[in-house]
N, C-alpha and C positions, 0 to 999 in steps of 0.2 A: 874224589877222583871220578872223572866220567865214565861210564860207559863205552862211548864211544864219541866221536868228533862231534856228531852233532844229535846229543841230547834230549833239548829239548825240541828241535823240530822232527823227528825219529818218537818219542814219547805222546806228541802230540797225533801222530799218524797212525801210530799205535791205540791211542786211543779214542779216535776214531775207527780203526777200521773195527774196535770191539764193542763201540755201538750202534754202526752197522751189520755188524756182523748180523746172517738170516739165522732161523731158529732152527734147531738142530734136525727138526723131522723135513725142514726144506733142502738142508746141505742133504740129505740121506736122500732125500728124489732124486735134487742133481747129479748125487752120486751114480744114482741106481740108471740113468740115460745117459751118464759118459759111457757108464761102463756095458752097457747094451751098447753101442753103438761104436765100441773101442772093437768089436772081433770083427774082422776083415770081411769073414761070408756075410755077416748084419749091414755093412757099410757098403757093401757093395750092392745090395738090394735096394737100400734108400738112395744111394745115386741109381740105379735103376729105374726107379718110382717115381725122378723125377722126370721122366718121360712120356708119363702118365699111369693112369690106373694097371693095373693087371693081372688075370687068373696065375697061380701057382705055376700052371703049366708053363704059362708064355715067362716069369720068374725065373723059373728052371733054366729056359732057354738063353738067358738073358746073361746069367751070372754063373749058370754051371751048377756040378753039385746033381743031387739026387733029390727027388720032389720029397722024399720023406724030411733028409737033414735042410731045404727050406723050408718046410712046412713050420720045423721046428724053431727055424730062425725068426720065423715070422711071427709065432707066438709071444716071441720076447719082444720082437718089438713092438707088438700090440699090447703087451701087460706094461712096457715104456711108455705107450700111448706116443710115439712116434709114429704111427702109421695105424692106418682103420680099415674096416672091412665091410663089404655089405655083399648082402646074396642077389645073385642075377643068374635069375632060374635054377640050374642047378649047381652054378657057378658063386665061387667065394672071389670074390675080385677087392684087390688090395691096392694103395693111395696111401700115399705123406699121409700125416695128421692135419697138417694144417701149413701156412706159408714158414711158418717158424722154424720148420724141422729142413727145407730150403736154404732159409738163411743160413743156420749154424752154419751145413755144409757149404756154403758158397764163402761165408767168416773164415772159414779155416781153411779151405783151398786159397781163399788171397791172401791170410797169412803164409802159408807155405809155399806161396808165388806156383801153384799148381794149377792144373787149367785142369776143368770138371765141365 
């Protein structure tokens, strides 16, 4: 008796998706950048950012909140490697990582028919 209605093409999808399936310390990165990037104050920074670079300060301004809890935000998403940092003068000025960290957010705003 089956399974279910359709067997063998369900069996076959199956067995593919478990040899592609990524290696478990890659599903644990993915993991570790949804979930940086699932708390609200984090998500609202990187749509911030994409506006361009910018000091803590002007962050602050941007998204609200106290310089200290985004300072702290912005460490997580710097250990995500979702956003970089470089010093100018005495200034930490902060940027996306790279076009990739754009895209997601713009993939999942047109999933959600959301305008960003």
């Amino acid at each position: 008796m089956a399974v279910c209605d359709h067997e063998e093409q369900h069996h076959l999808a199956a067995e593919a998706a478990k040899a592609n399936m990524p290696q478990e310390e890659d599903v644990a990165r993915v993991s570790a950048v949804f979930k940086a990037i699932s708390e609200p104050s984090r998500l609202k920074i990187l749509f911030a950012l994409r506006q361009g670079e910018m000091c803590v300060y002007h962050i602050v301004e941007a998204v609200g909140g106290t310089q200290s809890a985004v300072s702290h935000q912005l460490r997580i998403l710097r250990d995500s490697r979702m956003i970089k940092a470089r010093r100018d003068g005495q200034n930490i000025v902060y940027s996306l990582a790279d076009e990739h960290v754009l895209a997601v957010l713009e993939l999942v705003c047109t999933h959600l028919n959301c305008k960003i």
